[in-house]
C-alpha positions as CSV (number, residue, x, y, z in Angstrom):
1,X,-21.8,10.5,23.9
2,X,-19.0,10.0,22.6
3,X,-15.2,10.9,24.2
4,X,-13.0,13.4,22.6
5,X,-9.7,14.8,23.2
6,X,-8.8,17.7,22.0
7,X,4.5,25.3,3.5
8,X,3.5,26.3,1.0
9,X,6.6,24.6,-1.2
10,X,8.8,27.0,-3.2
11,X,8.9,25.8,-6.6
12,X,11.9,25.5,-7.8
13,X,12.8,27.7,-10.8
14,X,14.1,25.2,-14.0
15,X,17.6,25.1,-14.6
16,X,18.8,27.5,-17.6
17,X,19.2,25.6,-20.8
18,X,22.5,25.9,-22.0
19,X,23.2,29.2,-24.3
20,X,25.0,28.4,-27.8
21,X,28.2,30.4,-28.3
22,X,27.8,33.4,-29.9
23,X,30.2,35.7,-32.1
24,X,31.6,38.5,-31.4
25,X,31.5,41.8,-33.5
26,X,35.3,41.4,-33.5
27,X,35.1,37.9,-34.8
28,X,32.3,39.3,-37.3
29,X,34.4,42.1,-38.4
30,X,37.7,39.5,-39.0
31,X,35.4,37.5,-41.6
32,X,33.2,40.2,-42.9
33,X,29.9,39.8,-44.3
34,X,29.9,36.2,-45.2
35,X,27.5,33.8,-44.2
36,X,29.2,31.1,-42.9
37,X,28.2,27.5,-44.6
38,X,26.2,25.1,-42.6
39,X,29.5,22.8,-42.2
40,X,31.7,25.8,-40.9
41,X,29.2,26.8,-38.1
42,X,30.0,26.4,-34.6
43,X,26.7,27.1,-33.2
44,X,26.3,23.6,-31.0
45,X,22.8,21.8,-31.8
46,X,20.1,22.9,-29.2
47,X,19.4,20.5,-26.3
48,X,15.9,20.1,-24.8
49,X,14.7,18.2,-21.4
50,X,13.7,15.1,-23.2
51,X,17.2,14.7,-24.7
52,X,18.7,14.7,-21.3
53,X,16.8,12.0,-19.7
54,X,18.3,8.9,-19.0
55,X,17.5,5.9,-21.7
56,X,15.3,3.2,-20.7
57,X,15.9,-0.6,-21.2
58,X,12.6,-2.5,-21.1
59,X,15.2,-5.8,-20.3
60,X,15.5,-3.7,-16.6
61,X,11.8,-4.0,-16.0
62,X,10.9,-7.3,-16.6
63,X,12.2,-11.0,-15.6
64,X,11.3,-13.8,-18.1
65,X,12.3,-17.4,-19.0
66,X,14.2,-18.0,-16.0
67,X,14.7,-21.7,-13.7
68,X,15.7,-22.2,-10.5
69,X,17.4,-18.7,-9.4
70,X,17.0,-16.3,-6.9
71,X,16.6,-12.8,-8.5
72,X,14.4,-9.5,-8.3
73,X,14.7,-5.7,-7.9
74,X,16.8,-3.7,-4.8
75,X,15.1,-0.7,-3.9
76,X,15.7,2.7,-6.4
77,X,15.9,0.5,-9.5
78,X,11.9,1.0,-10.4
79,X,10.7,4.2,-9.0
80,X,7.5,3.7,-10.1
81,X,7.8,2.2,-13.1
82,X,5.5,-1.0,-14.5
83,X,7.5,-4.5,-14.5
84,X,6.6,-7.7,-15.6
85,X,7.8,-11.7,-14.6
86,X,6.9,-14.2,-17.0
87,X,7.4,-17.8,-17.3
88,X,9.3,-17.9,-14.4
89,X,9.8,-21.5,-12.8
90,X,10.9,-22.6,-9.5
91,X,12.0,-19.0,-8.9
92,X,12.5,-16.6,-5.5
93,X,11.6,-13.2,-6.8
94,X,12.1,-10.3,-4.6
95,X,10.7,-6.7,-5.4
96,X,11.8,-4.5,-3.0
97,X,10.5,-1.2,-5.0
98,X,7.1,1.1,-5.5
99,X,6.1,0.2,-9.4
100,X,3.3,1.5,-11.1
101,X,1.8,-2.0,-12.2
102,X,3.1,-5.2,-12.6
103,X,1.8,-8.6,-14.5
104,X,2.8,-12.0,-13.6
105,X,2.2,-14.2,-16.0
106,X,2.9,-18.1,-17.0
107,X,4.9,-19.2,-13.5
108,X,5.0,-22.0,-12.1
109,X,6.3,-22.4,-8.1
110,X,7.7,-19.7,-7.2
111,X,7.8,-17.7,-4.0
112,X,7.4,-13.5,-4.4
113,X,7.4,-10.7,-2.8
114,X,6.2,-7.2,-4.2
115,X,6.8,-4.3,-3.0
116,X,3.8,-1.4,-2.7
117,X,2.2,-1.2,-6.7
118,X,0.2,2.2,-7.3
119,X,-2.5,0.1,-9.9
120,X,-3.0,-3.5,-10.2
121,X,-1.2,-6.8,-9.8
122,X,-2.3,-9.0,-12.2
123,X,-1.5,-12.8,-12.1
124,X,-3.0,-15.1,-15.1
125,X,-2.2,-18.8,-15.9
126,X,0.4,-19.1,-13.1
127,X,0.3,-22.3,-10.6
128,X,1.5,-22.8,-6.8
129,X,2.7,-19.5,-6.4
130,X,3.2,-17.8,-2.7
131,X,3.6,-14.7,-2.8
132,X,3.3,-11.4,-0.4
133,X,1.6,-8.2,-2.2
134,X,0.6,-5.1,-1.4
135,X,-1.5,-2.7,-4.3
136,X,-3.9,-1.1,-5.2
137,X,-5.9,-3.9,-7.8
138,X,-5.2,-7.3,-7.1
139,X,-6.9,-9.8,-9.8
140,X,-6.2,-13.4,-10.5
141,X,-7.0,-15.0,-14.0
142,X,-6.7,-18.7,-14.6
143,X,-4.7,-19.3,-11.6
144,X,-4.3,-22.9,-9.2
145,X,-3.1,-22.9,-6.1
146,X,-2.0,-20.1,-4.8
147,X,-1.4,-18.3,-1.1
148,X,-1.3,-15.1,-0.7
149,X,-0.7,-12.5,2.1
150,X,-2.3,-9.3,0.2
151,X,-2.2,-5.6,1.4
152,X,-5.2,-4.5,-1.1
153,X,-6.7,-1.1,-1.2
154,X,-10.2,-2.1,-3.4
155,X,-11.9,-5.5,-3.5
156,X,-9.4,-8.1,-4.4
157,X,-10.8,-10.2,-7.7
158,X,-10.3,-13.8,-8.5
159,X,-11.8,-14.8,-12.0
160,X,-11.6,-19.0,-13.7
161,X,-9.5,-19.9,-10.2
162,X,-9.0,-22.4,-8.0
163,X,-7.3,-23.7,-5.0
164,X,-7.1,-19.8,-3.6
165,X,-6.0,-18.9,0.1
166,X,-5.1,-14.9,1.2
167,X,-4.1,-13.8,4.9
168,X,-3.2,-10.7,5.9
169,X,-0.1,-8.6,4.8
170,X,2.9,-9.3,7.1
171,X,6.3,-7.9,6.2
172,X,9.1,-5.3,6.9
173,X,11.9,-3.8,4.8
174,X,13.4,-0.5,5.5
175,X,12.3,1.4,2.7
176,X,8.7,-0.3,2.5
177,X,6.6,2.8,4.3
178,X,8.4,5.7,2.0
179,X,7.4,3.1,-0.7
180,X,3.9,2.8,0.2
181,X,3.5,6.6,0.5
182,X,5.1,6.9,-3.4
183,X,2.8,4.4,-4.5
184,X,-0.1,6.6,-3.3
185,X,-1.1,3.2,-0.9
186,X,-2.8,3.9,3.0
187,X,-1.5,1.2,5.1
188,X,-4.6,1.8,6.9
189,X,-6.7,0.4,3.4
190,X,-6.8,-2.9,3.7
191,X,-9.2,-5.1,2.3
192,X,-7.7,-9.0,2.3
193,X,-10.3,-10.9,3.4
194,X,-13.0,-9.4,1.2
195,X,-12.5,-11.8,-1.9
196,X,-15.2,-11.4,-4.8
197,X,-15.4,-14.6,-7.1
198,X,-15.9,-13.7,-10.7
199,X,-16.4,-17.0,-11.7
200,X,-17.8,-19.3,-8.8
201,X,-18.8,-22.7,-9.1
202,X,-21.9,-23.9,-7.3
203,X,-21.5,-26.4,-4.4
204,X,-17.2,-25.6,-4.5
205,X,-15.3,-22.9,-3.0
206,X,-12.4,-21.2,-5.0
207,X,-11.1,-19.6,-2.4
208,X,-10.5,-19.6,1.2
209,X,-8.8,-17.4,4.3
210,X,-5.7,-18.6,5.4
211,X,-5.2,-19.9,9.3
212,X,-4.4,-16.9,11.6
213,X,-1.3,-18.2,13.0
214,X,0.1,-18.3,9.7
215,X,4.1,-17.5,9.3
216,X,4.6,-15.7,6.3
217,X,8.6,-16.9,6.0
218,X,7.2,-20.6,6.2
219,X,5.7,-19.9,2.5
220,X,8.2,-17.0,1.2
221,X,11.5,-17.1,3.0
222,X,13.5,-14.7,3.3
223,X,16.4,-13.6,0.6
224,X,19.3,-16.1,0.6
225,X,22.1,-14.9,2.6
226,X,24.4,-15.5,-0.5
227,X,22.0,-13.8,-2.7
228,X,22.2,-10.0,-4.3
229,X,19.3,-9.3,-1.7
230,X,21.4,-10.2,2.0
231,X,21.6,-6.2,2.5
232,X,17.9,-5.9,2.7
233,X,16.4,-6.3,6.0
234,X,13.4,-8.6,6.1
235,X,11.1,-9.5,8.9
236,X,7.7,-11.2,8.9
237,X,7.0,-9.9,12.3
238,X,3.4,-9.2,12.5
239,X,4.2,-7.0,15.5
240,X,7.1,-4.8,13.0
241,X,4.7,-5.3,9.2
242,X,4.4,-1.9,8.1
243,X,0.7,-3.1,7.4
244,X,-1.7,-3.6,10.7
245,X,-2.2,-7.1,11.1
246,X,-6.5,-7.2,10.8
247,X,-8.7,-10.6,11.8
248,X,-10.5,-9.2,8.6
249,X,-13.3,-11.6,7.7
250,X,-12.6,-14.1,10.2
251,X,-15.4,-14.4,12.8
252,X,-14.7,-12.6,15.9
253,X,-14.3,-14.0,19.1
254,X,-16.6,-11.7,21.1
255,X,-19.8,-9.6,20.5
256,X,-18.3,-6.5,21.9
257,X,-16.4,-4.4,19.5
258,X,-15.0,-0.3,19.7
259,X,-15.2,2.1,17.3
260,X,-12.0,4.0,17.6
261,X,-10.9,7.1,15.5
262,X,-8.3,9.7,15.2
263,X,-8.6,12.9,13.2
264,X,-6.3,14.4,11.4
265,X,-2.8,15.9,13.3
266,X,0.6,15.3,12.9
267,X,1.2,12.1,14.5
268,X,-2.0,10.4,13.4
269,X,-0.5,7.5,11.8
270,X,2.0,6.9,15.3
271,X,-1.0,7.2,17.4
272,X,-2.7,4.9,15.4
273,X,0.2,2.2,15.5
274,X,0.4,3.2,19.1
275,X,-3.3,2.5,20.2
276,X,-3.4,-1.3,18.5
277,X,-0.3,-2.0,20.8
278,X,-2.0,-0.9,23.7
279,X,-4.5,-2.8,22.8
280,X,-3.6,-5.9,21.3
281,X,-0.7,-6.3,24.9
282,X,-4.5,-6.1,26.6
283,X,-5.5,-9.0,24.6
284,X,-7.8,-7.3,22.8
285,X,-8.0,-7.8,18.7
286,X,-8.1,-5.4,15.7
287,X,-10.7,-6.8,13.3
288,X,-10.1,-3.7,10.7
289,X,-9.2,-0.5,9.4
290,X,-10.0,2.3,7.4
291,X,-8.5,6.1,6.4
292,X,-11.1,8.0,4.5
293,X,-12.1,11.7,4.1
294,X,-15.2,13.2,5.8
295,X,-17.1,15.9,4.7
296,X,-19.6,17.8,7.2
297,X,-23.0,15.8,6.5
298,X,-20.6,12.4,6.4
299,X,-20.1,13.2,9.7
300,X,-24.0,13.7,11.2
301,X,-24.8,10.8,9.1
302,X,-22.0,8.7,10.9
303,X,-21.6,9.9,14.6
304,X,-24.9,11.1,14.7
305,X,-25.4,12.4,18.6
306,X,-21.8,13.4,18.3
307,X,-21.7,15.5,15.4
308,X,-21.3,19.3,15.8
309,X,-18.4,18.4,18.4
310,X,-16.7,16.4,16.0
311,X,-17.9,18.5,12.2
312,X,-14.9,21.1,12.6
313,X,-11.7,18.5,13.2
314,X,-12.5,16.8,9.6
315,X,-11.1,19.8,8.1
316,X,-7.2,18.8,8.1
317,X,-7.6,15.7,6.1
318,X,-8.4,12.3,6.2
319,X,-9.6,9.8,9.5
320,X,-8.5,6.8,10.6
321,X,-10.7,4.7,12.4
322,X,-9.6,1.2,14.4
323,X,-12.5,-1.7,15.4
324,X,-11.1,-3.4,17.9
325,X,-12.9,-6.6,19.3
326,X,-12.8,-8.1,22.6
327,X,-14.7,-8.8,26.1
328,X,-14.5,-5.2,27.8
329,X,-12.9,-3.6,24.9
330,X,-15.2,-0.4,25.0
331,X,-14.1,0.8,28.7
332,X,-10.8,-0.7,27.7
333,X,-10.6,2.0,25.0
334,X,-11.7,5.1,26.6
335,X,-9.2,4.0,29.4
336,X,-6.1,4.1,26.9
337,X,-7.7,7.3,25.6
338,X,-7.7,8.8,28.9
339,X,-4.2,8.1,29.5
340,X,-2.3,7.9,26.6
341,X,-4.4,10.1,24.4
342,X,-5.0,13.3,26.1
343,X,-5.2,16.1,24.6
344,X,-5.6,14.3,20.8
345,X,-8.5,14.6,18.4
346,X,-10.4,11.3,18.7
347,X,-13.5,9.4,19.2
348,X,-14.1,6.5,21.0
349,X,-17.2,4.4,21.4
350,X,-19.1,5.4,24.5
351,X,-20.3,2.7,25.7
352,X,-21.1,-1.5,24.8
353,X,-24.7,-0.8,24.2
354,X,-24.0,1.1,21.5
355,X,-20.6,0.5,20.0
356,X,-21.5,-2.0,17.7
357,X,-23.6,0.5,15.8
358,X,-21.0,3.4,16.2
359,X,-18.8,0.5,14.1
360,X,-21.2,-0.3,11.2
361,X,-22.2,3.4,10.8
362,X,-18.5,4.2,10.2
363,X,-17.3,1.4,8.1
364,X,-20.4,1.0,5.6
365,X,-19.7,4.8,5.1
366,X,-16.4,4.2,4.6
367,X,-16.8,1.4,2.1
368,X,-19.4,2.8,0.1
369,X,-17.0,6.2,-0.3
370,X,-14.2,3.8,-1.3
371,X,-16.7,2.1,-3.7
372,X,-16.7,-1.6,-2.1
């Protein structure tokens, strides 16, 4: 068996439109009954919500034609809006915003970063590009060379390229967890490694997973000290990346994994962060991650033995579940359960014998819910 450890918002009321002056019976009286001429009235011309918004310059959302410059977006310049780079050569391109989508197009060595995009990235007919991503879609099109350390919520997509390599998402900024909550992204959601080939070529591989050791600064430094982008704090930290660094598809170095997950509470996310510390200082690995929703009969079909202890703590929200890889992980786990844990709502693999299984039930539900 398993172990376990157990505003309403006001809405705002809109601001009052502004009234337009009115006349008085004095002023009425003074003039009589004449209608005053369209030219003569004072009445000022009604203003609605639409006229007040701010004007939008498309030239503020994209970056195109440019050589050998360092340039980009500071965060609170896109809020969410799309943005495009095109024909871009020999470039450093920083986005240090959440955007809705964005399309690169036509660029030729550059090094980018982008920051958490709601929809898809799209790159087509770009060559020796390095780059550091995190969305939602990521697709390639007609694309050479290019590496790529990729936060990706559904199955990333390459289609008519070549010369591909993706690691896993490594990078800090201040701003980059409120960014990937506006952009609707899970930092838990992160499938890298699980490349689909549109186009693949028998006997050739288009694509390819990066080594682990990897620095993500040695392909997209860091903004220029002289640049408009010094004030923003970077690191490539694995240990500080707002993403969990995951082995993904790598082949693991043991046969023992755990099957660790946290329901729903108010420090889920922290305990989460917390546990792979605990565990990776033990020398122990995280080979992936997932947060899904559960509903009742999702959780008989996936913790089996477990369920009715675990049916009535699905009802707060979503899970996040950890596999952790290692020699000894599984009485590793339930020993940082024990003693860091207590008293939280989780589950934790109950013994070797069995953990692997605990792990596939869980993640094949959770991919098939997520549609991968």
């Amino acid at each position: 068996m398993g172990c376990f450890f157990s505003k309403k918002s006001k809405r705002k009321s809109p601001e009052k439109e502004e009234r337009a002056p009115t006349t008085t019976s004095a002023e009425t009286a003074s003039t009589g009954n004449a209608v005053p001429l369209g030219n003569n009235s004072e009445e000022a011309p009604k203003q609605y919500s639409w006229d007040k918004r701010e004007k939008v310059d498309p030239k503020d959302y994209m970056l195109t034609g440019l050589k050998d410059v360092t340039v980009g977006r500071l965060p609170g310049k896109l809020n969410g809006q799309q943005f495009v780079i095109q024909e871009c050569e020999n470039c450093n391109i920083y986005v240090f915003d959440h955007s809705a989508t964005i399309t690169i197009d036509d660029c030729v060595n550059c090094r980018i970063v982008l920051g958490p995009v709601k929809g898809s990235v799209f790159f087509r007919d770009c060559k020796d590009i390095k780059c550091v991503v995190a969305c939602q879609q990521f697709r390639t099109r007609d694309c050479k060379k290019m590496e790529v350390f990729l936060c990706c919520a559904t199955q990333p997509i390459i289609e008519s390229s070549t010369g591909m390599k993706f690691g896993c998402f490594q990078y800090y900024y201040p701003e980059l967890a409120f960014h990937f909550k506006d952009a609707g992204l899970s930092i838990f959601n992160n499938n890298w490694s699980n490349i689909h080939d549109f186009t693949p070529v028998s006997g050739e591989t288009n694509w390819s997973l990066m080594p682990e050791d990897s620095p993500v600064l040695d392909f997209v430094p860091a903004p220029d000290p002289e640049s408009d982008f010094k004030s923003v704090r970077v690191s490539a930290d694995p240990a500080r990346s707002i993403v969990p660094l995951t082995k993904g598809g790598r082949c693991k170095d043991s046969e023992e994994s755990c099957l660790f997950v946290f329901f729903a509470g108010e420090y889920t996310t922290a305990n989460a962060r917390k546990l792979i510390d605990e565990a990776n200082a033990k020398g122990f690995v995280l080979i992936q991650t997932k947060e899904v929703s559960m509903r009742p009969e999702d959780v008989k079909r996936v913790f089996q033995r477990d369920a009715d202890d675990l049916t009535e703590w699905i009802t707060k929200g979503p899970v996040i579940a950890l596999e952790m890889n290692g020699d000894g992980v599984v009485e590793a786990c339930r020993n940082i359960a024990s003693e860091v844990f207590s008293g939280t709502k989780l589950f934790v693999s109950d013994n070797k014998n069995t953990s692997s299984q605990d792990v596939d039930n869980f993640f094949n539900f959770a991919d098939m819910q997520m549609g991968l």
